[in-house]
N, C-alpha and C positions, 0 to 999 in steps of 0.2 A: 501414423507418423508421430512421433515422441518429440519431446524439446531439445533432448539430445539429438537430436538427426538434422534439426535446422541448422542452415549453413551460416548463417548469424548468430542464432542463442547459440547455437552449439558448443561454441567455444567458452562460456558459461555456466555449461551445466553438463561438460561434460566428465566432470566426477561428482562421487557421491558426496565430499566435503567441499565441494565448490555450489553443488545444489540446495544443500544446506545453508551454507554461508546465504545464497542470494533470497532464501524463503526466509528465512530471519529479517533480513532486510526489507523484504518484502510485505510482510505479517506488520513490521514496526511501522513502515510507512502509511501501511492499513488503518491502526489504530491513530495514527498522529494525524490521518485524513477524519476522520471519525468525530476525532476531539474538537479538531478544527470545525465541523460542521453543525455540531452539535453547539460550540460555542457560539455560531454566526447565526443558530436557529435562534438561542434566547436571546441574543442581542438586537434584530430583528421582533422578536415575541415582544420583547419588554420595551424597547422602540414605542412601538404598535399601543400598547396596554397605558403607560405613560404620557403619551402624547400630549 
């Protein structure tokens, strides 16, 4: 079963520049979760280290 065939995503990813579009969005939101996490670690680290 493909993500096109889902009766929910389907309607999302069922062309090749709609699939695109939402893996762009997706990949972005990846890296801005990333950023976020990575910010929370040293802020927590140096928290920690300064006390």
């Amino acid at each position: 079963m493909s993500i096109e065939d889902d009766e929910i995503l389907g309607e999302f990813f069922d062309t090749p520049e709609k699939k695109a579009k939402w893996m762009r969005r997706v990949i972005l939101l990846y890296i801005i979760w990333i950023i976020f996490v990575i910010i929370g670690l040293t802020t927590v680290l140096l928290y920690y280290l300064f006390k």
